[in-house]
C-alpha positions as CSV (number, residue, x, y, z in Angstrom):
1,X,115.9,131.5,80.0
2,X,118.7,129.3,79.1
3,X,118.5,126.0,77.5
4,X,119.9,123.8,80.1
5,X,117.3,125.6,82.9
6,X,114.5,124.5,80.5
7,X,115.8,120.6,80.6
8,X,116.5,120.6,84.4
9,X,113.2,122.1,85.0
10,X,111.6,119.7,82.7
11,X,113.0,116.3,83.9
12,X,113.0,117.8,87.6
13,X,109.0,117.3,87.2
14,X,109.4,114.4,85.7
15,X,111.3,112.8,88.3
16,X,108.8,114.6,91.4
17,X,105.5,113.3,88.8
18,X,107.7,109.8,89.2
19,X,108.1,109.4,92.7
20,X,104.3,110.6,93.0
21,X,103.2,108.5,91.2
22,X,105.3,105.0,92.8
23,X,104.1,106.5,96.1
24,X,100.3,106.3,95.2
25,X,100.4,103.4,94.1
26,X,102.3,102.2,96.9
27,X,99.9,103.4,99.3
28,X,97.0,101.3,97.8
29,X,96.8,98.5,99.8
30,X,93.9,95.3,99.0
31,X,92.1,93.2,101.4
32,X,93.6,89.7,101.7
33,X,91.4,86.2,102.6
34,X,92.6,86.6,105.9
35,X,91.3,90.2,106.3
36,X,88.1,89.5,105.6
37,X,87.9,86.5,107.1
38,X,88.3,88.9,110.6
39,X,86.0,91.3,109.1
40,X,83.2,88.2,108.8
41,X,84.2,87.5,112.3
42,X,83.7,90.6,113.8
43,X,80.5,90.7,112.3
44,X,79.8,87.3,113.8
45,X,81.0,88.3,117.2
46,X,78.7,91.9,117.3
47,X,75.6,90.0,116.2
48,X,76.3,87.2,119.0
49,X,76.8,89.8,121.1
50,X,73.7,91.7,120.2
51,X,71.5,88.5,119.9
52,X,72.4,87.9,123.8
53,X,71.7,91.0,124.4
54,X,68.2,91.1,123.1
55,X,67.5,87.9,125.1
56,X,66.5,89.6,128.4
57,X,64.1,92.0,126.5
58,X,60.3,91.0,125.9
């Protein structure tokens, strides 16, 4: 195999192993205040909802 199909090959993967890598990173995605703030208040609203429910039973 010649020379110059060894280096294309080689910084081909290099280049796909790049953009892999960039795109997992990318796709990691972390919870700001404000999301769980709506997360504690959806909690909230589920055990209000289920504490009312619970009322009309003995």
């Amino acid at each position: 195999m010649p020379m110059w199909a060894i280096v294309l090959t080689v910084v081909a993967s290099i280049i796909v192993a790049l953009v892999s890598l960039v795109n997992l990173f990318r796709s990691f995605k972390f919870a700001t205040k404000d999301d769980i703030r709506e997360v504690k208040e959806g909690i909230r609203n589920i055990n209000t909802r289920i504490d009312r429910h619970l009322e009309g039973h003995p």
